[in-house]
C-alpha positions as CSV (number, residue, x, y, z in Angstrom):
1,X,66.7,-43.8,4.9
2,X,65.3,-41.3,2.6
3,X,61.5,-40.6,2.1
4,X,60.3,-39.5,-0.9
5,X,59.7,-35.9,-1.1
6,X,56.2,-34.9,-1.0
7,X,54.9,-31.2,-1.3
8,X,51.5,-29.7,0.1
9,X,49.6,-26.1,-1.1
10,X,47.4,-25.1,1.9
11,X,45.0,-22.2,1.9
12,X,43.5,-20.5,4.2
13,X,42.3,-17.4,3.1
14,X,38.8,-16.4,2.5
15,X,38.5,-15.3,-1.2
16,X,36.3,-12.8,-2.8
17,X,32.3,-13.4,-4.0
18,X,30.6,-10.8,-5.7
19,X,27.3,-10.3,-6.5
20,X,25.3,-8.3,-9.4
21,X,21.5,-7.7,-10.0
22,X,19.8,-7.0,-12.7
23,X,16.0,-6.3,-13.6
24,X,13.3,-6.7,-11.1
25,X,12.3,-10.5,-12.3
26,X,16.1,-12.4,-12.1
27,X,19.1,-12.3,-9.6
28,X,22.5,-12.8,-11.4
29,X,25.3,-14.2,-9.0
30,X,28.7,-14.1,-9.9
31,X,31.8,-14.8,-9.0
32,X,35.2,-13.5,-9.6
33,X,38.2,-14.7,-7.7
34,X,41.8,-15.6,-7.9
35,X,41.6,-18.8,-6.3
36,X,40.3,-22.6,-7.3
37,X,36.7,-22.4,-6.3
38,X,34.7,-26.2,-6.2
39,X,31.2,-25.9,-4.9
40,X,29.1,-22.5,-5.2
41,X,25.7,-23.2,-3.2
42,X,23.0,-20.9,-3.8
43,X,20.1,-20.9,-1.3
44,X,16.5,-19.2,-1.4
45,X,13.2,-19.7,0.9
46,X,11.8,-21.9,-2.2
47,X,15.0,-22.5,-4.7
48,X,18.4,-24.6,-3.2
49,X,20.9,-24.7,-6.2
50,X,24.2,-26.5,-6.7
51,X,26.2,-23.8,-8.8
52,X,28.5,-24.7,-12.1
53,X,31.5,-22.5,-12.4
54,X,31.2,-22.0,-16.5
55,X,35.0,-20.9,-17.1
56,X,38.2,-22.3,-15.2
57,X,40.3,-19.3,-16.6
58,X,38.6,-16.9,-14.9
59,X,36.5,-18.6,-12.4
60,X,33.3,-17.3,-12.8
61,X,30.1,-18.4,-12.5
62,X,26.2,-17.1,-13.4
63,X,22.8,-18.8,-12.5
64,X,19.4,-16.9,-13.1
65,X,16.4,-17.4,-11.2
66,X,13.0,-15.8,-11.1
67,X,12.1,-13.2,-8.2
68,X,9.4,-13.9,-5.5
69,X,6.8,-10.9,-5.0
70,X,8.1,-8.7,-2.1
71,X,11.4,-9.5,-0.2
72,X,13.8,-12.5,-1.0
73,X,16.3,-13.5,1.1
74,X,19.3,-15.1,-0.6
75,X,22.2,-16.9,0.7
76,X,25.0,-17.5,-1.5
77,X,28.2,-19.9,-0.2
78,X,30.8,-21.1,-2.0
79,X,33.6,-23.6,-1.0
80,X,37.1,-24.4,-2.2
81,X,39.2,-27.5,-2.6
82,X,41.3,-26.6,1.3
83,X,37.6,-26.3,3.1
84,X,37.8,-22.7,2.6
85,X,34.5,-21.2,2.3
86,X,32.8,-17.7,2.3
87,X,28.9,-16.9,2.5
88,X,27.4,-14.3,1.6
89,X,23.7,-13.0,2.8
90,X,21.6,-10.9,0.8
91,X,17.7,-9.5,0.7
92,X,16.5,-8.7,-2.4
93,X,12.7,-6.9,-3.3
94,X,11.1,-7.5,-6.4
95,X,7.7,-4.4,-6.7
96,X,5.9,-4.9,-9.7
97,X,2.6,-3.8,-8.0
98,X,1.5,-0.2,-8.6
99,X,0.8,1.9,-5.7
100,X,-2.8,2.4,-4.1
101,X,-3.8,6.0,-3.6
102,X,-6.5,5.9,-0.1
103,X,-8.5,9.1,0.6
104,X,-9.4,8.8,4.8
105,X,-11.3,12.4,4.3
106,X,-13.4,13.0,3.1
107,X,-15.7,10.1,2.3
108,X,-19.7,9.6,1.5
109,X,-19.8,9.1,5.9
110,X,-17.8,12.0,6.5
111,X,-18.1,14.2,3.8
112,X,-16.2,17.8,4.3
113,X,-18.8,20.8,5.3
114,X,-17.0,23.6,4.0
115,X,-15.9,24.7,0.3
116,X,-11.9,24.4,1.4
117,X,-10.4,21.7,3.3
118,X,-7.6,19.3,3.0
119,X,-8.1,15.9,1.7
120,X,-6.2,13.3,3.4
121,X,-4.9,9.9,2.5
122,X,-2.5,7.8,2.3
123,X,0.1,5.6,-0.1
124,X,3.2,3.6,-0.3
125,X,5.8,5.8,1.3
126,X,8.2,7.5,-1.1
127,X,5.4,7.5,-3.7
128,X,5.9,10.6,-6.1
129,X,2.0,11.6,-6.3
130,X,-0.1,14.3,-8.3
131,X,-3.3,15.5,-7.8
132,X,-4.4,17.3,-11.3
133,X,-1.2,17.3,-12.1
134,X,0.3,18.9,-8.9
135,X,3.0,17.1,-6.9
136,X,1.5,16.3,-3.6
137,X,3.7,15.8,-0.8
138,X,4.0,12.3,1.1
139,X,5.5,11.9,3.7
140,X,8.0,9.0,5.0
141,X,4.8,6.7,6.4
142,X,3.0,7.4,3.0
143,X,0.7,10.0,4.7
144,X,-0.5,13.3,2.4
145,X,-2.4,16.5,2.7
146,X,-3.8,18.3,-0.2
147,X,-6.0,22.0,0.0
148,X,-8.7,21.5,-2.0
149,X,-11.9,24.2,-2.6
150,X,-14.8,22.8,-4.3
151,X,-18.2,25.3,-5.7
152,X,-20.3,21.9,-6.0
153,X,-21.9,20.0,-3.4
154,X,-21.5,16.4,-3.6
155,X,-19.2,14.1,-4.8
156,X,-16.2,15.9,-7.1
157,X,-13.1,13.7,-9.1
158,X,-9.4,14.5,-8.8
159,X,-7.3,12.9,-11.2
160,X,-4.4,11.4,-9.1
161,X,-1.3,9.6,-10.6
162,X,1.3,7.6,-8.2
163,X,4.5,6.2,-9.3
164,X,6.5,4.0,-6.4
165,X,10.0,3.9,-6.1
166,X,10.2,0.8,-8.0
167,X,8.8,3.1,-11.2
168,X,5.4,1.4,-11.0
169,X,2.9,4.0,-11.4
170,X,-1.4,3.9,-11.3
171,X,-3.9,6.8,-12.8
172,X,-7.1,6.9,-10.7
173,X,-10.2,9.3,-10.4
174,X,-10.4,9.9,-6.5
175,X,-14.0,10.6,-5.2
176,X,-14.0,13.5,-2.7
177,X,-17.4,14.2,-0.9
178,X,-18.5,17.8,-0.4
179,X,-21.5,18.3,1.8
180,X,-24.2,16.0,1.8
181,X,-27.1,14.6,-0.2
182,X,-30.1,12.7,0.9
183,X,-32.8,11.0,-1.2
184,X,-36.0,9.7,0.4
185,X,-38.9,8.6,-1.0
186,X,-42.7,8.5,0.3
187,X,-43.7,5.1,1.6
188,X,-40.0,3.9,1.0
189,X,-37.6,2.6,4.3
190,X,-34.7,2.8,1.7
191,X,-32.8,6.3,1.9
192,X,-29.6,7.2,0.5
193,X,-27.0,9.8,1.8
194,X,-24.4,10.1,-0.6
195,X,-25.0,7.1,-2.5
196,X,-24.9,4.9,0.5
197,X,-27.7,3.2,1.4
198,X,-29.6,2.6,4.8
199,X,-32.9,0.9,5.9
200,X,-35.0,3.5,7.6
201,X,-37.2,1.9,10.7
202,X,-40.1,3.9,9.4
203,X,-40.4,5.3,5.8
204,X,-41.4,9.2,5.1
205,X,-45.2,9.8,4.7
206,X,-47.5,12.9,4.3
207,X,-49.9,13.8,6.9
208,X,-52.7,16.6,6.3
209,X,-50.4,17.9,3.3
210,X,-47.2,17.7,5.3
211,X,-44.4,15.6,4.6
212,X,-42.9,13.9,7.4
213,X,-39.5,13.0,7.5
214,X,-36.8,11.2,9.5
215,X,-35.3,13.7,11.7
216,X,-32.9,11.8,13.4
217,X,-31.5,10.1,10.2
218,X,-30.8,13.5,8.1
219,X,-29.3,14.7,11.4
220,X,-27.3,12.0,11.8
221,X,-26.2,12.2,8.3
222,X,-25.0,15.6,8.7
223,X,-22.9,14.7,11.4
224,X,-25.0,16.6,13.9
225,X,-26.1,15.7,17.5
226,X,-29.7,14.8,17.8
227,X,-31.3,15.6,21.6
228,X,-35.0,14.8,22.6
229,X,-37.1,15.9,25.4
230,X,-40.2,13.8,27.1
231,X,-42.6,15.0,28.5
232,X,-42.9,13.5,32.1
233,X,-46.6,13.6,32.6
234,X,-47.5,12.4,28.7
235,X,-44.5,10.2,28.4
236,X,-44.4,11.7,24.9
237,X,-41.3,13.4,23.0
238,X,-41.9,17.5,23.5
239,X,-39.0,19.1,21.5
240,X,-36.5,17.6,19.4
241,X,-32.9,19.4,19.1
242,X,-30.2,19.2,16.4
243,X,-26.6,20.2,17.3
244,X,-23.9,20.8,14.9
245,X,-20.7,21.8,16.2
């Protein structure tokens, strides 16, 4: 008895998916293999999408989508007519926010005490940052130091530009406090030093042609230590010190 010849093509090798970005908005997949591909899945944390393969001749395929801010995590699998398949994983970042330029000293609370010191901060690491127009250095965790000598007490501007590695770049005017100021006013609990406000628990007042003042505020606001001696018999404050190391 002869039985009709039959003939069957198995694969069973794993066949080549390549992938190729472009922009910082959209992902462009694509494809380019030898074999017969049927089913290209794409996935994402918000998108799921059944691929078309556009040409038969050369088997490729192309699907754009729109970026999330921050990292995207893409899975691409793709499935021939054997059962064959091959998945790829991939994380993608999409930056379009310029960098932030943070100056930890010094501020209006702890203002610098000397004409030269070394403002420090902090911004996205990698950031390519100038002060004035000089390259600053920053360092892998986005830490920087920068001499500075100021003539002027009180608050003084540094023109800083940042670009990130993503090209996204910010100009700013950084506030660097030298020194500090304090305005008080007679019969007034409001006092300022440097700009920032505080209610006083008494307001400053003249007595006999004096003006009396907060002590421990303004030495507080120069970052010194106040000290205060009572009299033991009297109960009542002798001598008042100030400390500044």
């Amino acid at each position: 008895m002869n039985l009709p010849s039959q003939s069957f093509t198995l694969r069973n090798h794993p066949f080549r998916l390549l992938v190729e970005l472009f922009s910082k908005d959209l992902i462009h997949p694509k494809h380019l293999s030898t074999q017969w591909i049927l089913s290209i899945f794409l996935l994402t944390r918000s998108q799921s999408h059944l691929l078309k393969i556009l040409t038969q001749t050369n088997f490729e395929f192309q699907h754009s989508f729109l970026l999330e801010e921050g990292e995207n995590q893409i899975n691409i699998k793709a499935l021939d007519e054997a059962g064959n398949q091959t998945q790829k994983e991939y994380t993608v970042y999409k930056d379009t926010i310029p960098p932030v330029v943070t100056i930890s000293f010094p501020t209006p609370k702890n203002p610098a005490m000397k004409k030269s010191f070394d403002v420090q901060g902090s911004t996205e690491p990698f950031t390519e940052l100038y002060f004035n127009g000089e390259l600053v250095f920053v360092d892998s965790s986005g830490q920087f130091t920068y001499p500075l000598r100021v003539d002027s007490v009180g608050v003084n501007t540094i023109n800083a530009k940042a670009i990130d590695k993503s090209g996204n770049s910010t100009t700013t005017n950084l506030h660097i406090w030298a020194g500090v100021t304090i305005v008080l006013q007679i019969g007034n609990k409001t006092a300022f030093s440097n700009k920032q406000e505080q209610i006083l628990n008494a307001s400053p007042y003249i007595n006999n042609g004096r003006t009396m003042v907060p002590f421990r505020y303004i030495g507080e606001a120069l970052n010194a230590t106040i000290g205060f001696e009572v009299n033991p018999l009297t109960k009542l404050v002798d001598q008042v010190t100030l400390r500044k190391e």
